[in-house]
C-alpha positions as CSV (number, residue, x, y, z in Angstrom):
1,X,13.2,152.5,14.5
2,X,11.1,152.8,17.4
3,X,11.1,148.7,17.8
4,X,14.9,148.4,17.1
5,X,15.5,151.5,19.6
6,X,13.7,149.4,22.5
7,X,16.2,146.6,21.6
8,X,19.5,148.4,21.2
9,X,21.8,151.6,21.5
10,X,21.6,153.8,18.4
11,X,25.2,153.2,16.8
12,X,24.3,149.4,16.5
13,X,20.9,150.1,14.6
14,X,22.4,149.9,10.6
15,X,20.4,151.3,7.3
16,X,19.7,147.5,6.8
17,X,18.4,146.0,10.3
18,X,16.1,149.4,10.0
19,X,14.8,148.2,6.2
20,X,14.3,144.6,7.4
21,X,12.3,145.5,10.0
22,X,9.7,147.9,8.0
23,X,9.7,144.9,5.5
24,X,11.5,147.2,2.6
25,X,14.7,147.9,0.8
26,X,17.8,150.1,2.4
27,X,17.5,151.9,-0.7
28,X,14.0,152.9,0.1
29,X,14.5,153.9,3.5
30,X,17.4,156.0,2.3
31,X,15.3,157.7,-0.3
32,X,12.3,158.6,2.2
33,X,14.2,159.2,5.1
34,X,17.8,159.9,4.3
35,X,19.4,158.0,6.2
36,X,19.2,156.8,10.4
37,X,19.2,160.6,11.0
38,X,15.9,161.4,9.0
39,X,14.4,157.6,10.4
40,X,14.9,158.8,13.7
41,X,13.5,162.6,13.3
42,X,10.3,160.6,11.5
43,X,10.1,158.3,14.5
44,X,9.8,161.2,16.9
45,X,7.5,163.0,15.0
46,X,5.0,160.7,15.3
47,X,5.8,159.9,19.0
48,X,5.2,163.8,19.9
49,X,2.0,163.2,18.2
50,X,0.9,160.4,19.6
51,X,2.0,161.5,22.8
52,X,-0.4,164.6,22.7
53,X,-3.3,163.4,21.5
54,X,-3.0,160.8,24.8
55,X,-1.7,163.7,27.3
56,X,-4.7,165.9,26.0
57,X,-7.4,163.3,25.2
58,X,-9.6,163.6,28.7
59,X,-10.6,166.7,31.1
60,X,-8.6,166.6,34.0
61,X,-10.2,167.6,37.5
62,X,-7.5,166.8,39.9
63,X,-3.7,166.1,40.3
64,X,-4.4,162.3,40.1
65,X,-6.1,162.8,36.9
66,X,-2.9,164.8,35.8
67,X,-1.2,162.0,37.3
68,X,-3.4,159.4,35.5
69,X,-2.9,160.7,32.0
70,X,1.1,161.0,32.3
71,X,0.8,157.5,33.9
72,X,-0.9,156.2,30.8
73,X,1.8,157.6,28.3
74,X,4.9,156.6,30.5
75,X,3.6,153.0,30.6
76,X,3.7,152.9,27.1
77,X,6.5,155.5,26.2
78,X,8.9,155.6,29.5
79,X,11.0,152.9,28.7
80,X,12.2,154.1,25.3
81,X,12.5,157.3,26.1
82,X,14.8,156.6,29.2
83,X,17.0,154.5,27.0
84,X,16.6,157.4,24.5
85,X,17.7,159.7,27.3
86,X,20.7,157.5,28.1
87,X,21.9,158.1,24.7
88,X,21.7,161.6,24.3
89,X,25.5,162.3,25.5
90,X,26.8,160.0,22.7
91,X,24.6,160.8,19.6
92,X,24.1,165.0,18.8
93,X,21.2,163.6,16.6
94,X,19.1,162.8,20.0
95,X,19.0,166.7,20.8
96,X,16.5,167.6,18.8
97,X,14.6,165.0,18.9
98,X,14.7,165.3,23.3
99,X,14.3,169.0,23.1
100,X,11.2,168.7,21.0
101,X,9.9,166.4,23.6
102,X,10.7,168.3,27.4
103,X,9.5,171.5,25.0
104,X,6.2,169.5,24.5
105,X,6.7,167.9,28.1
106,X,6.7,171.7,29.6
107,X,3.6,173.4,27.5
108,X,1.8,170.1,28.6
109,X,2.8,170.6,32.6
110,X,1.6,174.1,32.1
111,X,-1.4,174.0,30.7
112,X,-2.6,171.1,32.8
113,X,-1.3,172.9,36.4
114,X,-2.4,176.3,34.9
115,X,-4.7,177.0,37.5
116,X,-2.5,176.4,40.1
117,X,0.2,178.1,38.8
118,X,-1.8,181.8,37.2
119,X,-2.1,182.3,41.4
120,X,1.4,183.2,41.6
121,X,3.4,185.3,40.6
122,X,6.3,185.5,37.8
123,X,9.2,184.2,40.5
124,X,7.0,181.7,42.0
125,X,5.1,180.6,38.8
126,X,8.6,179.9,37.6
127,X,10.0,178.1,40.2
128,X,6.8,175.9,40.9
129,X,6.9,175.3,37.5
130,X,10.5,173.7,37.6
131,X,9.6,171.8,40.6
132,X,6.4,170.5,38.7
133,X,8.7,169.6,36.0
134,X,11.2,167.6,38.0
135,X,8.0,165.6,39.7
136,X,6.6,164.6,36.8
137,X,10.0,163.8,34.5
138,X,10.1,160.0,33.1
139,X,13.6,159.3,35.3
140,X,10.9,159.8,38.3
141,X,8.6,157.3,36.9
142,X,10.7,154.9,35.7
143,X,13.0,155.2,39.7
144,X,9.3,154.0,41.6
145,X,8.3,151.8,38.3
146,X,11.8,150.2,37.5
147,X,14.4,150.8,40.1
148,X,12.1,150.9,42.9
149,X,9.6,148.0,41.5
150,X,6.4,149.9,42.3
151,X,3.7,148.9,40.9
152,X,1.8,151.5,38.3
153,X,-0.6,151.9,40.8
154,X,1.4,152.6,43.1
155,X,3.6,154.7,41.4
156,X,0.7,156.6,40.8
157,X,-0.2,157.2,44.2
158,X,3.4,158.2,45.0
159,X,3.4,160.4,42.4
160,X,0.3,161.8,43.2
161,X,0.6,162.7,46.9
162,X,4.4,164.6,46.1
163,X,2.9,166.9,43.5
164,X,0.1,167.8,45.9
165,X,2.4,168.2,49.0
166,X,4.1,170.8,46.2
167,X,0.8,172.8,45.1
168,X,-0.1,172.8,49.6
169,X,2.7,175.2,49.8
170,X,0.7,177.8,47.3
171,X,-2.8,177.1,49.1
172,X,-2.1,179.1,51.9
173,X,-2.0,182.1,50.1
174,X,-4.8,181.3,47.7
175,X,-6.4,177.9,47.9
176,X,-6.9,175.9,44.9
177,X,-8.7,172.3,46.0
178,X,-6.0,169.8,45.3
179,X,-8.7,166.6,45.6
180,X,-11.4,168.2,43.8
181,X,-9.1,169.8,41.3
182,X,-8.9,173.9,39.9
183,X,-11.5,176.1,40.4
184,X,-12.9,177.1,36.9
């Protein structure tokens, strides 16, 4: 599915073009999965897996390393989940499926800015978190990557420097090192 996805929108995948590319039967697919529906929830299971272990497999001691690790996922991931994203109005069967991934997408941000973000409090915590949210969303990787052209390094640094100019406005009531990273 996750092949076929890259290639096309959703309502031209069939039952058959999904069993011809696992190497089985239709009938096989229909009995595991169910049908495109179950296929699809199956595929994103093991995405948000995937996606995890990557997004939690190294310490992180600064926003670039923050930056590094979503890098790493979106340069594998981005493009399928942008077109994923771009079919979500069309197909009620992408809601869970994108739901289960900005759920996963937020917990992730949270933990990994938690330093920054247990210095404030609930109003501020909140909103910084929404900010950090917006900053780090695939449709701002793939504008610098894709639309823009940057390259991943560069897209990097871009995304780097606007998340710390965002966690700046918080260290003038209580500092937290944006180069060297939280304190512990």
């Amino acid at each position: 599915m996750l092949a076929l996805l890259a290639e096309r929108w959703f309502d031209e995948i069939t039952l058959d073009d999904i069993a011809a590319t696992a190497g089985t039967t239709r009938q096989t697919v229909i009995r595991r999965f169910g049908g495109k529906t179950g296929v699809l929830s199956a595929m994103a299971a093991r995405m948000d897996v995937a996606i995890r272990a990557q997004r939690w497999s190294r310490p992180v001691r600064s926003v670039a390393d923050i930056v590094a690790l979503l890098m790493d996922d979106y340069e594998r991931t981005g493009d399928i989940i942008v077109r994923t994203l771009g079919q979500e109005a069309r197909f009620p069967e992408f809601a869970a499926v994108l739901d289960r991934g900005r759920e996963g997408h937020r917990a992730w941000i949270g933990d990994m800015f938690r330093a920054w973000l247990d210095r404030l409090d609930d109003r501020a915590r909140e909103d910084r978190l929404a900010q950090l949210l917006v900053q780090t969303d695939v449709w701002i990787w793939h504008l610098l990557r894709r639309a823009q052209g940057h390259s991943a390094t560069e897209t990097h640094r871009l995304m780097t420097e606007m998340i710390e100019r965002l966690l700046r406005e918080d260290a003038a009531t209580d500092p937290v090192s944006i180069e060297k990273g939280p304190r512990p």
